[in-house]
HTML snippet that shows the backbone in 3Dmol.js (N, CA, C, O; Angstrom):
<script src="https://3Dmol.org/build/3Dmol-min.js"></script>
<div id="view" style="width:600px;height:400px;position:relative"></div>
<script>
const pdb = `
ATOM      1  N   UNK A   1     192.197 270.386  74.374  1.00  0.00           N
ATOM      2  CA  UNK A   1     192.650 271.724  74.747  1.00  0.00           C
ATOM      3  C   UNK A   1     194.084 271.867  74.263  1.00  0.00           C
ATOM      4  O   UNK A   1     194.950 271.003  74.403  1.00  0.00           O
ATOM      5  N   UNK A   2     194.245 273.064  73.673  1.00  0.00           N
ATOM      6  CA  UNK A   2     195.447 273.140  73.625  1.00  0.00           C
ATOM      7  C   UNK A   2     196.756 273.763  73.967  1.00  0.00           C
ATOM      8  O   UNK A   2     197.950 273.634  73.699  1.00  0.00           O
ATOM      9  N   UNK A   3     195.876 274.579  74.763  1.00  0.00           N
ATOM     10  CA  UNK A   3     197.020 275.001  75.922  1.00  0.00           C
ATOM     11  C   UNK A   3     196.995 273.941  77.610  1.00  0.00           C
ATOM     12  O   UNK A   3     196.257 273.084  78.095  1.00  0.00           O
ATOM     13  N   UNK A   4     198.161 274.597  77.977  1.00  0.00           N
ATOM     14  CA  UNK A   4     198.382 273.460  79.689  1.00  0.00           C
ATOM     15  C   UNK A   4     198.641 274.593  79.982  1.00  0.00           C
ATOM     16  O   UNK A   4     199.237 275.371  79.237  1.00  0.00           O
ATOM     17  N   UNK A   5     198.235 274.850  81.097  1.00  0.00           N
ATOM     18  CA  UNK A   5     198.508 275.952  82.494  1.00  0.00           C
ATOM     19  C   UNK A   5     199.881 275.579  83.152  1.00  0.00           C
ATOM     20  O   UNK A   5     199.855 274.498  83.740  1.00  0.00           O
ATOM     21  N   UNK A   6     200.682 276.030  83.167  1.00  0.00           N
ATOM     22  CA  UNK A   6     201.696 275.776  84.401  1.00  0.00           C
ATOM     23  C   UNK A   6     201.457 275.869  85.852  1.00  0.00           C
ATOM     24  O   UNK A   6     200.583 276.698  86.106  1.00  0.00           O
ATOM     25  N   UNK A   7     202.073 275.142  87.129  1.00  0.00           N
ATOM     26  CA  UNK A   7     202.187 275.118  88.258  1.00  0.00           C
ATOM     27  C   UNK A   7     200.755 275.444  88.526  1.00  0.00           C
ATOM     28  O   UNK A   7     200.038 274.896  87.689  1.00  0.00           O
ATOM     29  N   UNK A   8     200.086 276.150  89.405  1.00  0.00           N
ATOM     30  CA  UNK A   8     198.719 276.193  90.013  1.00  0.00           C
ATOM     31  C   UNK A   8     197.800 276.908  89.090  1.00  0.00           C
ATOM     32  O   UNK A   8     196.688 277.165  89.553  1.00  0.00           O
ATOM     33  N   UNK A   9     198.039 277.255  87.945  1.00  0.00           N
ATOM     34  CA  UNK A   9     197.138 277.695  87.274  1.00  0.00           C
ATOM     35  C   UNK A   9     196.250 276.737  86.381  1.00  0.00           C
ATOM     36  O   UNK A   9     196.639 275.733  85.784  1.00  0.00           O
ATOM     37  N   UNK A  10     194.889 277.301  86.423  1.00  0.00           N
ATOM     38  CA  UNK A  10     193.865 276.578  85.350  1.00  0.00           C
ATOM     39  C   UNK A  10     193.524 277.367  84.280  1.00  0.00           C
ATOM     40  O   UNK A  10     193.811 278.563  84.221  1.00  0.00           O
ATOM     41  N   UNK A  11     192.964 276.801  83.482  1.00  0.00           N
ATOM     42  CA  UNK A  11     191.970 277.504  82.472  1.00  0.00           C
ATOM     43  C   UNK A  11     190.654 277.104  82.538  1.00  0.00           C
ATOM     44  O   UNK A  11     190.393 275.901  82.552  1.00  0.00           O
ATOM     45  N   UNK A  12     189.722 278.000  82.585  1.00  0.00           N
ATOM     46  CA  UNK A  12     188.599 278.419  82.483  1.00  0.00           C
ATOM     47  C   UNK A  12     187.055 278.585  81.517  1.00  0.00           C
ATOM     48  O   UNK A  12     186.648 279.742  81.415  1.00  0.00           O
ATOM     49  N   UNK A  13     186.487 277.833  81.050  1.00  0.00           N
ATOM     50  CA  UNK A  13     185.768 278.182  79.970  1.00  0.00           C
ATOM     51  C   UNK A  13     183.860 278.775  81.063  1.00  0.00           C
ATOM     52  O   UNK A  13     182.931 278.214  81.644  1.00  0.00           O
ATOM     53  N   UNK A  14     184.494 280.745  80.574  1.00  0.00           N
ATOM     54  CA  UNK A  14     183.223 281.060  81.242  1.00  0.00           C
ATOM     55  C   UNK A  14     181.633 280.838  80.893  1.00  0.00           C
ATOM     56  O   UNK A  14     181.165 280.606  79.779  1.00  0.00           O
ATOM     57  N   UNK A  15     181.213 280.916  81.630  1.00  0.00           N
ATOM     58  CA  UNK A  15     179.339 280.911  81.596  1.00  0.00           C
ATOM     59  C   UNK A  15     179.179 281.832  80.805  1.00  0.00           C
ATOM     60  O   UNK A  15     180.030 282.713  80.925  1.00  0.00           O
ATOM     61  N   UNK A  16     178.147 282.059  79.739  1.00  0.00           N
ATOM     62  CA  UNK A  16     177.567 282.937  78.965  1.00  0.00           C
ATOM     63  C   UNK A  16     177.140 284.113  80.209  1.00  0.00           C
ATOM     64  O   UNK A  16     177.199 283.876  81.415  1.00  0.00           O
ATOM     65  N   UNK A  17     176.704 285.413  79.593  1.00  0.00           N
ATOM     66  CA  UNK A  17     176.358 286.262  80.047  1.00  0.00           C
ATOM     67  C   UNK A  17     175.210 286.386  80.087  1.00  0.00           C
ATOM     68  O   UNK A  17     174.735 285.970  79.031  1.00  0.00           O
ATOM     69  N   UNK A  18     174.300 286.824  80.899  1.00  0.00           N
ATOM     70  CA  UNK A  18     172.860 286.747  81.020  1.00  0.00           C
ATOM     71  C   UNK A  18     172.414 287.828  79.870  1.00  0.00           C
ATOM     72  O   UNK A  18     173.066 288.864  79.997  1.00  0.00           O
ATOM     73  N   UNK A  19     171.346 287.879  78.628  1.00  0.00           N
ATOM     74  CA  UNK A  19     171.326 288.573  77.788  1.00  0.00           C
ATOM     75  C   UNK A  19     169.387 289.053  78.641  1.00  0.00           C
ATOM     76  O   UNK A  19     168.560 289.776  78.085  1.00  0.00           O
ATOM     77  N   UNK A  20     169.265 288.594  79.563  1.00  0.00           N
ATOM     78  CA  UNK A  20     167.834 289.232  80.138  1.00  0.00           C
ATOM     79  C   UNK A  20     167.909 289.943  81.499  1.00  0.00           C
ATOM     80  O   UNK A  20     168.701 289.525  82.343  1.00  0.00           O
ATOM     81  N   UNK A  21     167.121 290.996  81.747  1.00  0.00           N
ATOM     82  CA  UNK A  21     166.934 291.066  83.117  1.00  0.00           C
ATOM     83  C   UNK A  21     166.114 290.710  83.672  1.00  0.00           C
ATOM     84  O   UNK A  21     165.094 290.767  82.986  1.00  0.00           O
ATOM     85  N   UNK A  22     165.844 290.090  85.234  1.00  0.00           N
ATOM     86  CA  UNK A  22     164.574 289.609  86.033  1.00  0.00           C
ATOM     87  C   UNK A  22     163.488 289.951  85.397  1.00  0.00           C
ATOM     88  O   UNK A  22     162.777 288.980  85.138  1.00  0.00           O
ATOM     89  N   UNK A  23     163.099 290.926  85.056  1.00  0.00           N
ATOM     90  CA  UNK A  23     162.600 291.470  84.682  1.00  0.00           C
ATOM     91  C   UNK A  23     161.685 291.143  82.958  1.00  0.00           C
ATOM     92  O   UNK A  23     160.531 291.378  82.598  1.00  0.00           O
ATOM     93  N   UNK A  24     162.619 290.651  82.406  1.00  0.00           N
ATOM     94  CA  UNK A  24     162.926 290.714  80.939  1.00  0.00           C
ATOM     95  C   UNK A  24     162.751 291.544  80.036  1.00  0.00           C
ATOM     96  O   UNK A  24     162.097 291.609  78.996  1.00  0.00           O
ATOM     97  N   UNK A  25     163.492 292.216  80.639  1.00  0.00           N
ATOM     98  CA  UNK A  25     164.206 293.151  79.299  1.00  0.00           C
ATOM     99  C   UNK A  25     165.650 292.536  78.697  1.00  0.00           C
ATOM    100  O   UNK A  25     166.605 292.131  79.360  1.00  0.00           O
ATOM    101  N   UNK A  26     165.553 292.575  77.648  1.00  0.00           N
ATOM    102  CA  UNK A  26     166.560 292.212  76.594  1.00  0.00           C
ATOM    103  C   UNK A  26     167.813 292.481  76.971  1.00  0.00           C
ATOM    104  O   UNK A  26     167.570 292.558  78.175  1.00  0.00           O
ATOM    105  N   UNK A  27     169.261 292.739  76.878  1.00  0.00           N
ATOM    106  CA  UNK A  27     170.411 293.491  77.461  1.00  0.00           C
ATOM    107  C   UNK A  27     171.170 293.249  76.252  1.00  0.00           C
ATOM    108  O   UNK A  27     171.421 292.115  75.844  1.00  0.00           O
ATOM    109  N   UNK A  28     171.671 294.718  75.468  1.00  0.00           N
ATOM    110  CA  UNK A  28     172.770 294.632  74.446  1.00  0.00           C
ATOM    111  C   UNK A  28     173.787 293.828  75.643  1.00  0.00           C
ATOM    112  O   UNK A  28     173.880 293.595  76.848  1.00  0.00           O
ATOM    113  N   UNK A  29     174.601 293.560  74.013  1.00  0.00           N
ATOM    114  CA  UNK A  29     176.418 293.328  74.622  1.00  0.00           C
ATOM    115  C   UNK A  29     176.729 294.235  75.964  1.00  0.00           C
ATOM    116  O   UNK A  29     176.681 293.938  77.158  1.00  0.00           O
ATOM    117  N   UNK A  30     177.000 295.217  75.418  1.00  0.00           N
ATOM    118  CA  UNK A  30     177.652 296.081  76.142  1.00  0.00           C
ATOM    119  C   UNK A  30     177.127 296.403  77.541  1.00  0.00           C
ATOM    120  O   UNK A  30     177.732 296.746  78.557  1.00  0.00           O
ATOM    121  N   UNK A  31     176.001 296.221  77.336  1.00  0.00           N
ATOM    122  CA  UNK A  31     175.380 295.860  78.977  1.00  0.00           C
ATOM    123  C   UNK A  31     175.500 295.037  79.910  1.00  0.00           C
ATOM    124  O   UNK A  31     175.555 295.222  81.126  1.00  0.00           O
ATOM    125  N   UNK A  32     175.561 293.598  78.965  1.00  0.00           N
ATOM    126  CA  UNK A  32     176.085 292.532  80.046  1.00  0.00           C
ATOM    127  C   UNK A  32     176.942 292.268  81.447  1.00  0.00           C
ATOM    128  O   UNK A  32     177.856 293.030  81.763  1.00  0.00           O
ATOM    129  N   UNK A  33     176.693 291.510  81.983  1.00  0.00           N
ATOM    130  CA  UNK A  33     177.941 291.619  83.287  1.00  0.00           C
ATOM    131  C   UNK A  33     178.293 290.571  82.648  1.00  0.00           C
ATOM    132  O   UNK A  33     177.448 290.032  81.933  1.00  0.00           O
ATOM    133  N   UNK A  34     179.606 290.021  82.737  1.00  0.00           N
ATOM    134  CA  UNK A  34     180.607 289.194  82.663  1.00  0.00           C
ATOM    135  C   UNK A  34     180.203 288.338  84.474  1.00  0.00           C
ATOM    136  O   UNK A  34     180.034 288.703  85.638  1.00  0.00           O
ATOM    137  N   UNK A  35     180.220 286.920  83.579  1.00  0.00           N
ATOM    138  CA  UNK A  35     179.881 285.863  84.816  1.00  0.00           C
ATOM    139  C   UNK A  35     181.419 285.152  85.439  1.00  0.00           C
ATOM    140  O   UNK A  35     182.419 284.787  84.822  1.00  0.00           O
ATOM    141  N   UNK A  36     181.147 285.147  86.710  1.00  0.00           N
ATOM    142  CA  UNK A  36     182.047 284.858  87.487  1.00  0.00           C
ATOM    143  C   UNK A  36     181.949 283.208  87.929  1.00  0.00           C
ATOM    144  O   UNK A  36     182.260 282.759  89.032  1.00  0.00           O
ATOM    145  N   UNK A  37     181.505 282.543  86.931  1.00  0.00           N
ATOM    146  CA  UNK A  37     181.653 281.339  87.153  1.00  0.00           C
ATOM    147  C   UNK A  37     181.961 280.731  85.883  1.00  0.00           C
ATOM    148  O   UNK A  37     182.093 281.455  84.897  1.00  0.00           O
ATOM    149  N   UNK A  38     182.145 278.965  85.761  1.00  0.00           N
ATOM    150  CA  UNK A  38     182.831 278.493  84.769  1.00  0.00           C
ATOM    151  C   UNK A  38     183.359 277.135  85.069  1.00  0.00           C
ATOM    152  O   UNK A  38     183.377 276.577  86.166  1.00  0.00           O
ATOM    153  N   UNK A  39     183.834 276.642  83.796  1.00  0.00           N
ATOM    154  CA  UNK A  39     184.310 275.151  83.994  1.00  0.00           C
ATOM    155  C   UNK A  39     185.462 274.608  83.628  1.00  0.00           C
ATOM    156  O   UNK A  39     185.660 274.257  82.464  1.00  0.00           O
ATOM    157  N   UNK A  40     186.415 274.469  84.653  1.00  0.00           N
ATOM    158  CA  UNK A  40     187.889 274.334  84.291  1.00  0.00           C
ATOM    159  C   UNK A  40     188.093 273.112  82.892  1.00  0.00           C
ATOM    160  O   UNK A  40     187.182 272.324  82.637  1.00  0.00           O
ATOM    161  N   UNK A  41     188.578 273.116  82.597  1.00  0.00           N
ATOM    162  CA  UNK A  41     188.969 272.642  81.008  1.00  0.00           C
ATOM    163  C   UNK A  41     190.414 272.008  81.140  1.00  0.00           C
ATOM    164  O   UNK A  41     190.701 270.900  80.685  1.00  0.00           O
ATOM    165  N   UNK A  42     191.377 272.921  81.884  1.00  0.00           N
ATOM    166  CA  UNK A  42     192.587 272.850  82.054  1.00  0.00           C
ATOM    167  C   UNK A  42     193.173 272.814  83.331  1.00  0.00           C
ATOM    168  O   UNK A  42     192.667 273.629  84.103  1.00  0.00           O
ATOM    169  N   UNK A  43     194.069 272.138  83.794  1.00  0.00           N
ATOM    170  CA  UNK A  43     194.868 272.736  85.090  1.00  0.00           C
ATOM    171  C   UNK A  43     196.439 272.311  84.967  1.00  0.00           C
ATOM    172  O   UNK A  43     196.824 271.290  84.395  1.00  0.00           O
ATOM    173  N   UNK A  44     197.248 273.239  85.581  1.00  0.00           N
ATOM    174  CA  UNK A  44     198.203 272.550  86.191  1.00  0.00           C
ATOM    175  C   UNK A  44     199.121 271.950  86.569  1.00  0.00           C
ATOM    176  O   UNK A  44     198.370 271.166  87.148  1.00  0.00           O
ATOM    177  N   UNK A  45     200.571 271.371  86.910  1.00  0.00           N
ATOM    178  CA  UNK A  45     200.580 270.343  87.989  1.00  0.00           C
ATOM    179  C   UNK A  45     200.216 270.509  89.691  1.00  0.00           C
ATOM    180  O   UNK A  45     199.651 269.885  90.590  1.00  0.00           O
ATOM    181  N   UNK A  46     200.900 271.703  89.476  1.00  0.00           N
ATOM    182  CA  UNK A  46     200.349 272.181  91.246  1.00  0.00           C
ATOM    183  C   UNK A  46     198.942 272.332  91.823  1.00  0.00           C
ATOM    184  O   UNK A  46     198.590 272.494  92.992  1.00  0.00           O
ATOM    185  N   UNK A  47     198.162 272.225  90.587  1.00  0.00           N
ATOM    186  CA  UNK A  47     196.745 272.848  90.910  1.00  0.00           C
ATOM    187  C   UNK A  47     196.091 271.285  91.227  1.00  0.00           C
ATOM    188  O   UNK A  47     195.694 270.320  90.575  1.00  0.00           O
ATOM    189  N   UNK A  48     196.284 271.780  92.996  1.00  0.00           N
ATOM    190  CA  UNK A  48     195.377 270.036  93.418  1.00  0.00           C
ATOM    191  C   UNK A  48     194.257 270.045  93.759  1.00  0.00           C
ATOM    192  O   UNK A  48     193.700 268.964  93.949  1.00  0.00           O
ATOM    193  N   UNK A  49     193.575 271.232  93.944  1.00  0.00           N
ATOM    194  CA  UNK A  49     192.284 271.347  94.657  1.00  0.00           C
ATOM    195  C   UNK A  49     191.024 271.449  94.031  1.00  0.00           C
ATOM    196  O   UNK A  49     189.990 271.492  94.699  1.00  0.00           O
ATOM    197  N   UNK A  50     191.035 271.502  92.488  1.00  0.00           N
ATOM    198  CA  UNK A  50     190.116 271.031  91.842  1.00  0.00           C
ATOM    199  C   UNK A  50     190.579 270.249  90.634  1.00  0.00           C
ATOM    200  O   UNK A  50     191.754 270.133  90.286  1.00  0.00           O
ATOM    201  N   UNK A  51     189.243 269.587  89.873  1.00  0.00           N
ATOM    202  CA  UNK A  51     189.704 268.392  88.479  1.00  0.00           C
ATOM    203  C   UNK A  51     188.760 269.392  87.783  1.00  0.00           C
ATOM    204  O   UNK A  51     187.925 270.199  88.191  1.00  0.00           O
ATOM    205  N   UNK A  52     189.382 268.892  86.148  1.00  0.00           N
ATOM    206  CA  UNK A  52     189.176 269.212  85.231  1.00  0.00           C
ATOM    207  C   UNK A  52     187.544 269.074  84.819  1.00  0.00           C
ATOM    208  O   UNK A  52     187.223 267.886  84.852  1.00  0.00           O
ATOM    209  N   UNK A  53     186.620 269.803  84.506  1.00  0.00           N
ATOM    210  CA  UNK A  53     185.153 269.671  84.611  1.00  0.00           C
ATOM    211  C   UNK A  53     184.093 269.903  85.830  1.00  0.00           C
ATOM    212  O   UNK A  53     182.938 269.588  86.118  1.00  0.00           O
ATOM    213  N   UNK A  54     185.431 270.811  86.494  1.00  0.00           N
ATOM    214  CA  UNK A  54     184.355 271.643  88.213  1.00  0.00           C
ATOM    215  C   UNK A  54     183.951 272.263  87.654  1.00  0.00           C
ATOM    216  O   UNK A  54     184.310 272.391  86.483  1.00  0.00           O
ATOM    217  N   UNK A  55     182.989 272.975  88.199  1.00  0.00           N
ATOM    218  CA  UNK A  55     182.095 274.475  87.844  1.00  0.00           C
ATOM    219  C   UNK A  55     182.531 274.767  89.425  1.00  0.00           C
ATOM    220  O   UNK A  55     182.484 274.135  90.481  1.00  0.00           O
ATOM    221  N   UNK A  56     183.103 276.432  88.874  1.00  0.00           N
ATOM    222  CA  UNK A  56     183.911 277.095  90.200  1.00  0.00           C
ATOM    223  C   UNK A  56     183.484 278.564  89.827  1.00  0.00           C
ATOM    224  O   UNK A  56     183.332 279.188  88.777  1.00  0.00           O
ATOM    225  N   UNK A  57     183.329 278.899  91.533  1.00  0.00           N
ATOM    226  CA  UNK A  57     182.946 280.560  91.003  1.00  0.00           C
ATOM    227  C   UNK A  57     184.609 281.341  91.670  1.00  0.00           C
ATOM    228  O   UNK A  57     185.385 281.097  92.595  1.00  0.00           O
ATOM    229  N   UNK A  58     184.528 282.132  90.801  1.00  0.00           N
ATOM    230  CA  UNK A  58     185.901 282.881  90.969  1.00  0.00           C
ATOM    231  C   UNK A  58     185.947 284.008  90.960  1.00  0.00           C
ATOM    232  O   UNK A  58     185.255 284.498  90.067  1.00  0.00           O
ATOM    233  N   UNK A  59     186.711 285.026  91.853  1.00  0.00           N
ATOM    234  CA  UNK A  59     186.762 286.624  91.959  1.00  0.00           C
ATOM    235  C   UNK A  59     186.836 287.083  90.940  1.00  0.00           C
ATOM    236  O   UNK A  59     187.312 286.682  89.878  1.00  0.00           O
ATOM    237  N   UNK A  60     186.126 288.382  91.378  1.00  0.00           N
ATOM    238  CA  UNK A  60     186.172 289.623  90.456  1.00  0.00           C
ATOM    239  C   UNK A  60     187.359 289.984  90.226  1.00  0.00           C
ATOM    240  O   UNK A  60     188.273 289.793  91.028  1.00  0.00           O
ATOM    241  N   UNK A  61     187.516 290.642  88.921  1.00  0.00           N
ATOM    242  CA  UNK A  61     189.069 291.111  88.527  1.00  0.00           C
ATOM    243  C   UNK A  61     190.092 290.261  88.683  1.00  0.00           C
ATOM    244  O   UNK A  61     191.114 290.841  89.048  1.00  0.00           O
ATOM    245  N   UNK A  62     190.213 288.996  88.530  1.00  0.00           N
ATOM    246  CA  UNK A  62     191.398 288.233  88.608  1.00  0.00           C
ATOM    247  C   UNK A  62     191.685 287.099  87.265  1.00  0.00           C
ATOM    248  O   UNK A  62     190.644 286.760  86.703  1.00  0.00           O
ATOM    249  N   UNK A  63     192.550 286.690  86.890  1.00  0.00           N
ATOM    250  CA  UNK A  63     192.739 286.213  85.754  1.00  0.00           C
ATOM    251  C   UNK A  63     192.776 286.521  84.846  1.00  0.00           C
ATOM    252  O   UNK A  63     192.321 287.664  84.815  1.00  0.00           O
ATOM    253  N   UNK A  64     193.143 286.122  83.688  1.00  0.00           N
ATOM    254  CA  UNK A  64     193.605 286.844  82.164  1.00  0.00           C
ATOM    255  C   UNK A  64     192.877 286.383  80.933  1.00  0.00           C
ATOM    256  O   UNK A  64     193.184 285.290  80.457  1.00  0.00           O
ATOM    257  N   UNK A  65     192.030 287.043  80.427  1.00  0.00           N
ATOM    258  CA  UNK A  65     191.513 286.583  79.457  1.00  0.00           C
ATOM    259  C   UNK A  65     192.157 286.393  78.305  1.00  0.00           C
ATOM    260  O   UNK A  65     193.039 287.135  77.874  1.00  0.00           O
ATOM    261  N   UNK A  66     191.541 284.927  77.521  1.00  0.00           N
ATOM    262  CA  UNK A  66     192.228 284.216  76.622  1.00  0.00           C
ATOM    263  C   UNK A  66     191.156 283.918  75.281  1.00  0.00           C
ATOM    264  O   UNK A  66     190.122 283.281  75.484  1.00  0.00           O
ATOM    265  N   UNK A  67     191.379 284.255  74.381  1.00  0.00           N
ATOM    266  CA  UNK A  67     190.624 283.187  73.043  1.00  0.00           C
ATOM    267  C   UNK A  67     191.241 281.922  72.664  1.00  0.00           C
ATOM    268  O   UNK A  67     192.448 282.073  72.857  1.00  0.00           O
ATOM    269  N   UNK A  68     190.983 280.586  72.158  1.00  0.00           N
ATOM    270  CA  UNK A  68     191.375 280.054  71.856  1.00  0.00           C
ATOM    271  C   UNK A  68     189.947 278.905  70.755  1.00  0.00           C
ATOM    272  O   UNK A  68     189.076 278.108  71.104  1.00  0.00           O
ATOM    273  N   UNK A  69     190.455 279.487  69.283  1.00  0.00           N
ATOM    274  CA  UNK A  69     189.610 278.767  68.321  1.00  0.00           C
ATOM    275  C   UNK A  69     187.864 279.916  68.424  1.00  0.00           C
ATOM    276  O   UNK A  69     186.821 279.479  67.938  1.00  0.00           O
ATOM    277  N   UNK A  70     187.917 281.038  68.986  1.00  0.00           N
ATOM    278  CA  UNK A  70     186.864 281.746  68.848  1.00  0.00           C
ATOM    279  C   UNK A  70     186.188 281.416  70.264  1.00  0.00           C
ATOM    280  O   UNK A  70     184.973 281.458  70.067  1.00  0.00           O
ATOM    281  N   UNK A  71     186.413 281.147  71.425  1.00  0.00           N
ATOM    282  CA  UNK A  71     185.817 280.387  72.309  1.00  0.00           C
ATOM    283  C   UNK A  71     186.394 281.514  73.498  1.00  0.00           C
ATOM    284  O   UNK A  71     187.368 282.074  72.995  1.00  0.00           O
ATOM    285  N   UNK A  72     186.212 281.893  74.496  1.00  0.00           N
ATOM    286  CA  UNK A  72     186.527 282.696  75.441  1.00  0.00           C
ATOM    287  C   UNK A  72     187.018 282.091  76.388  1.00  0.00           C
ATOM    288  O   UNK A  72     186.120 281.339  76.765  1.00  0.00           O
ATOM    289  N   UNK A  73     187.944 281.935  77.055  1.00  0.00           N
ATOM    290  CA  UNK A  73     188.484 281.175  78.510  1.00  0.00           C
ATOM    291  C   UNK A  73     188.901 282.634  79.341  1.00  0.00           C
ATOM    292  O   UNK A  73     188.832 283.835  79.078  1.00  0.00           O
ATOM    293  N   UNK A  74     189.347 281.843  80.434  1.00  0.00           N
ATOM    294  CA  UNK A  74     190.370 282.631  81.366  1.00  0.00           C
ATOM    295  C   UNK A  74     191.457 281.845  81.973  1.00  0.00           C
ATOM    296  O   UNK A  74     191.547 280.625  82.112  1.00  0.00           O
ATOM    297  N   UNK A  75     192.186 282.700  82.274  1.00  0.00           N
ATOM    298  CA  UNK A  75     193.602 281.579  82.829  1.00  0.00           C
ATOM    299  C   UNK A  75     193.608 282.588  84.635  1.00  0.00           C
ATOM    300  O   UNK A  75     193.419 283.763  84.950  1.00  0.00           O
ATOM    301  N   UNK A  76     193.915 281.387  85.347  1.00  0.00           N
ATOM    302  CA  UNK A  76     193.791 282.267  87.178  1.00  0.00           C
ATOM    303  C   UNK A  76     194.814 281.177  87.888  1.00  0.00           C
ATOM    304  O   UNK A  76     195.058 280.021  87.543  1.00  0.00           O
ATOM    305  N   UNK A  77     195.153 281.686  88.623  1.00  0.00           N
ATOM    306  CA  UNK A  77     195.763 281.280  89.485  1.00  0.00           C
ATOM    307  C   UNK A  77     194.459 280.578  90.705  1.00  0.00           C
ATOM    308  O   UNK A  77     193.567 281.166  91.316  1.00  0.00           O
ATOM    309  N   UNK A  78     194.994 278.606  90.680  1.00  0.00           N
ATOM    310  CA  UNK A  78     193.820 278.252  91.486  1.00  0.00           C
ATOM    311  C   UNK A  78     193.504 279.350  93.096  1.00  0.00           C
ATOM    312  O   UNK A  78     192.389 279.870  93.064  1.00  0.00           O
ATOM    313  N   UNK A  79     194.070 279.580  93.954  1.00  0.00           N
ATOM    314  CA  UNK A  79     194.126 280.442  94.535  1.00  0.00           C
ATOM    315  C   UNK A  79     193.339 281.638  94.463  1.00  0.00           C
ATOM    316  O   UNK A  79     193.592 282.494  95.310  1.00  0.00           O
ATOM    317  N   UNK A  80     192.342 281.900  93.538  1.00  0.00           N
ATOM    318  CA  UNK A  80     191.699 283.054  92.905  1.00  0.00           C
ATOM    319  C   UNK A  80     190.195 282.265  92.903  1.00  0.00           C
ATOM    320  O   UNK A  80     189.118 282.834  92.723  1.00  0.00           O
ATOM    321  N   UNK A  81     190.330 281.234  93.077  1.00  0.00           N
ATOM    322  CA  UNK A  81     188.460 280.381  92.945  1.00  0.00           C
ATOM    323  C   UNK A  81     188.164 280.730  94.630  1.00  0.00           C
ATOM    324  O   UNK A  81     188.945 280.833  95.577  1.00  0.00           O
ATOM    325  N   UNK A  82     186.927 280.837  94.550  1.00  0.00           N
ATOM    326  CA  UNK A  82     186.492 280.687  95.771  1.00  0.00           C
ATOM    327  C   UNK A  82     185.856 279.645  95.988  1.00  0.00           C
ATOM    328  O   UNK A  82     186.058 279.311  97.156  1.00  0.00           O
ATOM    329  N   UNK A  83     184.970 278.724  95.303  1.00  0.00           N
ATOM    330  CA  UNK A  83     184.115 277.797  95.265  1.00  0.00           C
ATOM    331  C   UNK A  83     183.610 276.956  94.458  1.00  0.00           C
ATOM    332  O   UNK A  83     183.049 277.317  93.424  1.00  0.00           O
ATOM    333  N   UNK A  84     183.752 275.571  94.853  1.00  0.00           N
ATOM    334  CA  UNK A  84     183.721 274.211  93.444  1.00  0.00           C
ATOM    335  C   UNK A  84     181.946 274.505  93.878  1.00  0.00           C
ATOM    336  O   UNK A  84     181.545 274.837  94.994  1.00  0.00           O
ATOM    337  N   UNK A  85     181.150 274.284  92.725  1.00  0.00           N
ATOM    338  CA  UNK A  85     179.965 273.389  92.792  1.00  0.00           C
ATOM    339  C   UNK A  85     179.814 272.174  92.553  1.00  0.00           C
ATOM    340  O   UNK A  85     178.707 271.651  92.685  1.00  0.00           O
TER     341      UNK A  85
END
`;
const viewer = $3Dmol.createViewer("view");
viewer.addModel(pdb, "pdb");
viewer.setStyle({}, {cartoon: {color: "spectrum"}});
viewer.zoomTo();
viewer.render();
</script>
């Protein structure tokens, strides 16, 4: 990786977007929901409450989306996860 998060922040590499519905029907892009879960890659020094390779689900609307090498992350403040799996 080549960014480091400062103090309690991580980075994020999200879950693909579901391209079906229950249903199965197909879903353009633009339809998709954006998934609220993911697998930290990065953290930190302050960030003690999870390691690098959790799968964490994290609020809506929070964090900053990032590219890095064509790849999608997010950067959040740990404080913004709600839950390690």
């Amino acid at each position: 990786m080549k960014i480091k998060p400062l103090l309690n922040r991580v980075v994020i590499e999200q879950d693909d977007a579901q391209g079906k519905t229950l249903g199965g029907l197909i879903l353009p892009d633009s339809a998709k929901e954006k998934p609220y879960s993911g697998r930290i890659v990065a953290k930190g020094d302050k960030a003690t409450l999870v390691e690098v390779g959790d799968i964490v689900l994290y609020q809506k609307y929070r964090g900053t989306d990032i590219s890095i090498d064509g790849k999608e992350y997010m950067i959040m403040q740990q404080e913004d996860i709600l839950a390690i799996q």
